[in-house]
RODO-2510 file (C-alpha; in nm, 4 decimals, decimal comma):
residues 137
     n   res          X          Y          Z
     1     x     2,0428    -2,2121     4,3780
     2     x     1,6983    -2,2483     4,3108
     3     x     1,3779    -2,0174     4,2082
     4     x     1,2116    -1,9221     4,5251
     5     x     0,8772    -2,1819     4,5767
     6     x     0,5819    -2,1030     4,4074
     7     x     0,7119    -1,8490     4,1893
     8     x     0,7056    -1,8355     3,7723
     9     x     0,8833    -1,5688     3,7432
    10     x     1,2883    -1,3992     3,8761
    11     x     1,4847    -1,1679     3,8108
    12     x     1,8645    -1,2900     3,8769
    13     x     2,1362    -1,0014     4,0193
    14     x     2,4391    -1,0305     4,0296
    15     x     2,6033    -0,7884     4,2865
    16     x     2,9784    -0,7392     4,4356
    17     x     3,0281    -0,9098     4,7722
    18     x     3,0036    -0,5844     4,9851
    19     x     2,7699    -0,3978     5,2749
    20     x     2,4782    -0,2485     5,1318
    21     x     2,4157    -0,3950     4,8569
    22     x     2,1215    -0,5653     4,9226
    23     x     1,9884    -0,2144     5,1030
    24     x     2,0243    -0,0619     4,7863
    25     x     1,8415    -0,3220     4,5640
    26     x     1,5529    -0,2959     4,8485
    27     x     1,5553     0,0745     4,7770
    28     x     1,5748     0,1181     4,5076
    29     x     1,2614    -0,1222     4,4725
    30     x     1,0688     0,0473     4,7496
    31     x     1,0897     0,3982     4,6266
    32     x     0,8868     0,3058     4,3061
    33     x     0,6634     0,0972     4,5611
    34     x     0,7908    -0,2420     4,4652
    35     x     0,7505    -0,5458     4,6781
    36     x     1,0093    -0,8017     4,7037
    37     x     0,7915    -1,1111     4,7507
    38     x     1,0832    -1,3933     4,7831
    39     x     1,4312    -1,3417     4,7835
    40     x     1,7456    -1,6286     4,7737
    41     x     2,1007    -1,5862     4,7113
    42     x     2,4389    -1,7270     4,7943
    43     x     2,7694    -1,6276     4,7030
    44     x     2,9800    -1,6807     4,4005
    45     x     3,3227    -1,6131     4,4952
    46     x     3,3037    -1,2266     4,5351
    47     x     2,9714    -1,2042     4,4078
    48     x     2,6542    -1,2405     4,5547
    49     x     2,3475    -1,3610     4,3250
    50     x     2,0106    -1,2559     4,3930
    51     x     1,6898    -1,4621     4,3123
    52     x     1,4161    -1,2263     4,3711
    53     x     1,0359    -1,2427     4,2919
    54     x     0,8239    -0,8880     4,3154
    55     x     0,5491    -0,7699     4,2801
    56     x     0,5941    -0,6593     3,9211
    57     x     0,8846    -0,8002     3,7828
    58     x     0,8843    -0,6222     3,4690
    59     x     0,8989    -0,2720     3,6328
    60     x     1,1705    -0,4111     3,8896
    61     x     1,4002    -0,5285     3,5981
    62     x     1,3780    -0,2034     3,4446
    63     x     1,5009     0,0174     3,7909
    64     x     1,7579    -0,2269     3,8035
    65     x     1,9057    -0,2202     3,4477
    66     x     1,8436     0,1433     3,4785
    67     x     2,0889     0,1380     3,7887
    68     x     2,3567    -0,0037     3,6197
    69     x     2,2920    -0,3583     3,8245
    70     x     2,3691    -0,6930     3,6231
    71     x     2,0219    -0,8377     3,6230
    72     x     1,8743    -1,1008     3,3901
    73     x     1,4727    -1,2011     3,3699
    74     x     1,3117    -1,4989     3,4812
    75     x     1,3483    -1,6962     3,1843
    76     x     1,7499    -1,7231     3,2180
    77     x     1,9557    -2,0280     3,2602
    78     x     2,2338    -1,8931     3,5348
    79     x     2,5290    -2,1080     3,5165
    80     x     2,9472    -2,0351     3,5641
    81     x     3,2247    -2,1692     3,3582
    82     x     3,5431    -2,1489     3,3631
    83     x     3,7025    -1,8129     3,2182
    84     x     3,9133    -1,9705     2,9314
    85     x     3,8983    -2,0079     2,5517
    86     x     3,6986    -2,2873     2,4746
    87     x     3,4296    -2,3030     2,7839
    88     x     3,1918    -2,1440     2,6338
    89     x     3,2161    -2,2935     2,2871
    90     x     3,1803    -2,5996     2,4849
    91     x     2,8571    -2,5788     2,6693
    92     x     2,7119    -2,4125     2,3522
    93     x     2,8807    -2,7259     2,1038
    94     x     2,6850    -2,9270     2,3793
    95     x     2,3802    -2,8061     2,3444
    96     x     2,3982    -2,7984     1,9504
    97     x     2,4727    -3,1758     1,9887
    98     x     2,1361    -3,2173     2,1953
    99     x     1,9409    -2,9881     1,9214
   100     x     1,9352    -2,7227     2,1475
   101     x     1,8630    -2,3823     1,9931
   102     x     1,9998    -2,0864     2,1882
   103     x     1,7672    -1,8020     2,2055
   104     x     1,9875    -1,5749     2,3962
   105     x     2,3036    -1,5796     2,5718
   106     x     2,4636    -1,3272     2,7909
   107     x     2,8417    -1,3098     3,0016
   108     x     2,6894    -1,1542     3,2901
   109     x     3,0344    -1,1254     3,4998
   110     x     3,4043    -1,2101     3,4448
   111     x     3,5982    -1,2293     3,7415
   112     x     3,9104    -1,4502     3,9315
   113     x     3,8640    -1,7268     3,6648
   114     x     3,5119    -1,7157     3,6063
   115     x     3,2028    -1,6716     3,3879
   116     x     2,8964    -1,5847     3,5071
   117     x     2,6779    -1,7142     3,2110
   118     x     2,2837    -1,6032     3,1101
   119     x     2,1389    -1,8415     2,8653
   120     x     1,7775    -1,9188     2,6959
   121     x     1,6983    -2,2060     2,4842
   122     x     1,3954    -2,3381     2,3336
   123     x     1,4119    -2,6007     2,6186
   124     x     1,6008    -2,4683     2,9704
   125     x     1,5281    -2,7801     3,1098
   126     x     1,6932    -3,0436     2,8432
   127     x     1,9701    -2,7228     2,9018
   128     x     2,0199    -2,7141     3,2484
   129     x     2,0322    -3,1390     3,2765
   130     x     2,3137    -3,1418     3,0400
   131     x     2,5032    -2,8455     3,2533
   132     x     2,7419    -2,9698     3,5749
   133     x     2,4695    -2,9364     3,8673
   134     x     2,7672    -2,7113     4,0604
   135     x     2,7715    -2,4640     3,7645
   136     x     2,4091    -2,3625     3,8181
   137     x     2,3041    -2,0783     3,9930
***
């Protein structure tokens, strides 16, 4: 999935596959007067991941987190692995090899199989080249 055009900054959600969830991101946003600006998502399996810029990011992550909502900032490397011992260590051994330093990481979701990762680096793009292009998100 990619960023929505134009924008330098997300914020990534990650939301169960069910009616309303979208409704309540979008009111949860509009009730502190928050404007979605661009929006993309897709499903994941049961999931559904959220791209969405706004007109203040910062304030948007913070309803969100406060909601109890799996969000990650704009900065994050989105990518799913396999939900095994091993994957992880993996893409992490993998970026080590490449002189990657990880700056944060975080298991966003576990579910069916699968690992909904969060990652930073001090270079997301040497990151994301050495990921499978159908793991990112």
């Amino acid at each position: 999935m990619n960023q929505p055009a134009g924008q330098d900054h997300r914020i990534i959600v990650i939301v169960p596959h069910e009616p309303g969830q979208l409704a309540h991101i979008a009111g949860l946003l509009v009730e502190e007067n928050i404007n979605v600006e661009a929006i993309d998502g897709q499903l994941v399996g049961d999931l559904g991941v959220l791209i969405l810029s706004t007109s203040d990011d910062d304030a948007a992550l913070q309803i969100l987190l406060r909601d109890n909502l799996r969000a990650v900032t704009s900065d994050a490397l989105v990518f799913q692995i396999p939900d095994r011992p091993g994957a992880l260590a993996g893409v992490v051994q993998l970026f080590e090899q490449n002189g990657l330093n990880v700056r944060t990481i975080h298991i966003i979701h576990r579910h069916g199989g699968t690992a909904v990762v969060a990652v930073t680096t001090d270079n997301d793009e040497l990151a994301s080249s050495l990921l499978d292009p159908d793991s990112l998100l």
